[in-house]
Backbone as ProteinMPNN parsed JSONL, in Angstrom:
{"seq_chain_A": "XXXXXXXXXXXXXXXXXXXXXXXXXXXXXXXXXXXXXXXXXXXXXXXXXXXXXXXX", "coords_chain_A": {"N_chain_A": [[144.301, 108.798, 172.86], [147.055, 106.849, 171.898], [150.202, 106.545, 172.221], [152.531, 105.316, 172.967], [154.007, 102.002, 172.055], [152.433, 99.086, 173.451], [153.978, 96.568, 173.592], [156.366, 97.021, 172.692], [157.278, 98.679, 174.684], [157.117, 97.489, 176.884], [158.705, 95.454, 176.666], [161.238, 96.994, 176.461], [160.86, 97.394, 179.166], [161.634, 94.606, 180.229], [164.21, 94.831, 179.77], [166.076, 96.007, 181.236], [165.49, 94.303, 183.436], [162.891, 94.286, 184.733], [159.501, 93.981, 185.839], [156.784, 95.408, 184.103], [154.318, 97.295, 185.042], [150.431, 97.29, 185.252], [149.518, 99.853, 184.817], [151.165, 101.372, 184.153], [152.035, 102.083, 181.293], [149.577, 103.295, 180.15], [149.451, 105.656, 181.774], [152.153, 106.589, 181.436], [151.743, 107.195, 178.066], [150.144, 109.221, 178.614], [151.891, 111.233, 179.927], [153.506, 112.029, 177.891], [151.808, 112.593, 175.683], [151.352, 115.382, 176.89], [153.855, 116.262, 176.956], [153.903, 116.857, 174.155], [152.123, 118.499, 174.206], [153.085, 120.946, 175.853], [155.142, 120.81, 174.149], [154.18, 121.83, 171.482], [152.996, 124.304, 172.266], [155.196, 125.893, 173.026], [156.554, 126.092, 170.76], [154.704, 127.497, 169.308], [154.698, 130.268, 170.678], [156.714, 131.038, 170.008], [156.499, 131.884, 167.801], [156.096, 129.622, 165.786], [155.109, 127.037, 163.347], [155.703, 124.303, 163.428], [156.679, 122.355, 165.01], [160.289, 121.745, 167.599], [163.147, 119.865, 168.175], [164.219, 120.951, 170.317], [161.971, 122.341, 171.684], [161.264, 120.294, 173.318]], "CA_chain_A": [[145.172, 108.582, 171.727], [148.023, 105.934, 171.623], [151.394, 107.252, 171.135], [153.084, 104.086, 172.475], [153.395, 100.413, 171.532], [152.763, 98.303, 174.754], [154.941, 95.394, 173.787], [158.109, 97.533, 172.769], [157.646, 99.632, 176.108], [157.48, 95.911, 177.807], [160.13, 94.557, 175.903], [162.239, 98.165, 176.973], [161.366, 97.408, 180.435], [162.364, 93.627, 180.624], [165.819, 94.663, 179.508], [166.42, 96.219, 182.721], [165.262, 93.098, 184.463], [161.92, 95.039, 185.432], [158.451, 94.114, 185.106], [155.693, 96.483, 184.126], [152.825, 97.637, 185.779], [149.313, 97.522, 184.161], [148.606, 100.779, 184.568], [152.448, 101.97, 183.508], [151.722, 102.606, 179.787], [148.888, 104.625, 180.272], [150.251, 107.123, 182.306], [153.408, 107.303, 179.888], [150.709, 107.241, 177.381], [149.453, 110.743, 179.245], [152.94, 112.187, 180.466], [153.242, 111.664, 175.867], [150.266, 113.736, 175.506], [151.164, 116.318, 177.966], [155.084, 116.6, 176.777], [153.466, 117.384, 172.803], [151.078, 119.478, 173.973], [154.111, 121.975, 176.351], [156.064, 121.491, 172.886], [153.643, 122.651, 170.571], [152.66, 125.637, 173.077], [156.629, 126.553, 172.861], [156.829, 126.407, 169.27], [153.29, 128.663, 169.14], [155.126, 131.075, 172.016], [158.029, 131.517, 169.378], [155.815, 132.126, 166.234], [156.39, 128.621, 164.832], [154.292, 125.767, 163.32], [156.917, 123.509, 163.393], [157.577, 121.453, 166.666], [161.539, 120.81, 167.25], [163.678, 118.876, 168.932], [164.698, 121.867, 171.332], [160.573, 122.925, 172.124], [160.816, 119.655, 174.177]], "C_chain_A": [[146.387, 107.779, 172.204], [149.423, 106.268, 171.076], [152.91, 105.838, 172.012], [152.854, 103.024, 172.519], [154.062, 99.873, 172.607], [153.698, 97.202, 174.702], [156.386, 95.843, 173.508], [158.508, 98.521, 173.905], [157.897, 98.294, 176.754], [158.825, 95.609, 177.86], [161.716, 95.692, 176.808], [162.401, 97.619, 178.323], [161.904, 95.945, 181.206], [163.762, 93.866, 180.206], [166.764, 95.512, 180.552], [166.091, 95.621, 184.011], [164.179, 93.699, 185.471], [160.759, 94.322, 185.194], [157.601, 95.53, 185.077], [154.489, 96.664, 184.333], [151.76, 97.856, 184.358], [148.826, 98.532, 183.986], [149.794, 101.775, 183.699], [152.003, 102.512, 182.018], [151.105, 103.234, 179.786], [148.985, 105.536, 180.67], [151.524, 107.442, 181.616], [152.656, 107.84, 178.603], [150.808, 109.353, 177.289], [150.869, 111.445, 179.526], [153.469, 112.366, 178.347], [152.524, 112.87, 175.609], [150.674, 114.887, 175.94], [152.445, 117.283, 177.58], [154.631, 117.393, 175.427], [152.735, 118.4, 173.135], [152.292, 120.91, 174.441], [154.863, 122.125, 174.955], [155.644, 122.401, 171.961], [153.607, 123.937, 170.843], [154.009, 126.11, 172.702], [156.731, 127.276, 171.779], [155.289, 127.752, 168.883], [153.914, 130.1, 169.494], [156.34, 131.976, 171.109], [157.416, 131.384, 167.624], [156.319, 131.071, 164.774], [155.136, 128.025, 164.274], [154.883, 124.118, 162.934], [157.598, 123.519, 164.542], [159.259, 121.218, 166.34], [162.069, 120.506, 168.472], [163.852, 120.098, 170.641], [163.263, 122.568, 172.078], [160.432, 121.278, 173.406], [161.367, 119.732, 175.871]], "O_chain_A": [[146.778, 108.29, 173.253], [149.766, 106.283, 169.893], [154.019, 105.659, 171.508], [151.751, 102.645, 172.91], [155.253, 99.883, 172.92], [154.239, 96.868, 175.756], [157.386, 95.265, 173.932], [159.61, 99.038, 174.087], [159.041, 98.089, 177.158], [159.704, 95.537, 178.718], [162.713, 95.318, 177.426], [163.504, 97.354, 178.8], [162.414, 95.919, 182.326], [164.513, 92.902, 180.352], [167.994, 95.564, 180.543], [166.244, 96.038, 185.159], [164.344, 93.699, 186.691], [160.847, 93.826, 184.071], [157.743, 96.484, 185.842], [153.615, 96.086, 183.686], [151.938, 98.257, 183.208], [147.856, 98.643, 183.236], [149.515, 102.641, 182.87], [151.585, 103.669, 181.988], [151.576, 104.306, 179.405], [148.624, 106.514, 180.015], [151.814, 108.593, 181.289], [153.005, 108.928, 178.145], [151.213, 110.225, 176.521], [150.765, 112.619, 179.169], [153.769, 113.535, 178.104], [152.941, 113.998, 175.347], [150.258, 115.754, 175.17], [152.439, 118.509, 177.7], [154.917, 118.59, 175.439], [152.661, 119.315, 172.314], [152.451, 121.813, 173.62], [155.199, 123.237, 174.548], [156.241, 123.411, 171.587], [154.02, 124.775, 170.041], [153.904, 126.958, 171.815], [156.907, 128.485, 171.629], [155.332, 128.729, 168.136], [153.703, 131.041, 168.729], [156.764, 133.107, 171.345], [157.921, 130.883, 166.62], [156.658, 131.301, 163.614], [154.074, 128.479, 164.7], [154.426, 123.164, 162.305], [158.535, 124.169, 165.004], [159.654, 120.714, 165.289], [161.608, 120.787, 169.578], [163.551, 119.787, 171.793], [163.466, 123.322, 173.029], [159.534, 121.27, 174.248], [160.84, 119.019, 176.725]]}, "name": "protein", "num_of_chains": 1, "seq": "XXXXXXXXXXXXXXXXXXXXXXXXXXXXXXXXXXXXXXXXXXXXXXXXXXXXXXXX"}
C-alpha cells in the first residue's frame, strides 16, 4: 500500500540540498505502515476506534 507521493517526498528532500535514494520511499513507505499499525494497536489498548494524534 502507498501512503506516500514519491515526487513530494523528492521534492521534500531536494530542499535540503539532498538527493534520494531509490530504495528511500519504500522503506518510509514501510516505517508508514508500521507507525499506523502501533497507532491503531494504542487506540484498540485504550478501548477506542478512533486513531489520534497522541496514539502516534
Amino acid at each position: 500500500m502507498a501512503h506516500v507521493v514519491v515526487s513530494q517526498v523528492k521534492e521534500t528532500v531536494k530542499k535540503h540540498e539532498m538527493n534520494c535514494g531509490g530504495d528511500f520511499c519504500e522503506a518510509l513507505d514501510k516505517k508508514i505502515e508500521q507507525m499506523i499499525a502501533d497507532s491503531v494497536a494504542r487506540a484498540k489498548s485504550n478501548d477506542r476506534k478512533t486513531v489520534r494524534s497522541g496514539d502516534v
